[in-house]
Phi, psi and omega in degrees: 000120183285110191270128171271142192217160190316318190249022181163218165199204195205162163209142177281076204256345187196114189224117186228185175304325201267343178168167196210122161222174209234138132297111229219094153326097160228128203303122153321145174082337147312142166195154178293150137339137178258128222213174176197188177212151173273298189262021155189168198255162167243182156214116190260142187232072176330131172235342182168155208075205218179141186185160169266142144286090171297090181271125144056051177047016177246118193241122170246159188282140199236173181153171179350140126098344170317127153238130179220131180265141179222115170337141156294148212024036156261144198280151194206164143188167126339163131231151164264115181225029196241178182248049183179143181344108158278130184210137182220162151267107192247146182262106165239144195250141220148174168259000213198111187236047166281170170286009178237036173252355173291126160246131188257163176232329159196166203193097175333325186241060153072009169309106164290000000 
């Protein structure tokens, strides 16, 4: 089931106890919440576009085949800045995957 969201959308393909992953979209022109987790890490897995990435106020370029590993609590987020779909895979690892473990630090579209 695809969830839509401002910059894009998600799918859900594995949510167990032990770990939870997402097929995970973002729209040219789009970016993610610059963002963090209390209770869990991710590891994102580039599947097809190009982008910047922000780790810790440091922005490097992500495409195809790119893995970037993220901490619990180190702030992150995406820009797509390509003219075409960005899509990874992120695996998160952890005791805790609701979506109300985001603490945003800033947010394009007005999301606390």
């Amino acid at each position: 089931m695809k969830e839509l969201r401002p910059w894009g959308s998600y799918e859900i393909l594995l949510d167990s106890d032990a770990c939870k992953v997402k097929r995970i979209t973002v729209s040219p022109g789009e970016k993610l919440s610059y963002q963090y987790h209390y209770k869990r890490s991710e590891v994102w897995t580039f599947v097809s576009g190009a982008g910047i990435l922000t780790l810790e106020d440091e922005d490097m370029p992500v495409c195809e085949g790119s893995v970037v590993q993220i901490a619990k609590e180190q702030k992150h987020r995406v820009y797509n800045d390509g003219p075409f779909d960005l899509v990874f895979v992120e695996v998160q690892l952890g005791s805790y995957f609701g979506e109300d473990d985001i603490v945003r630090l800033e947010d394009s579209y007005g999301r606390v």
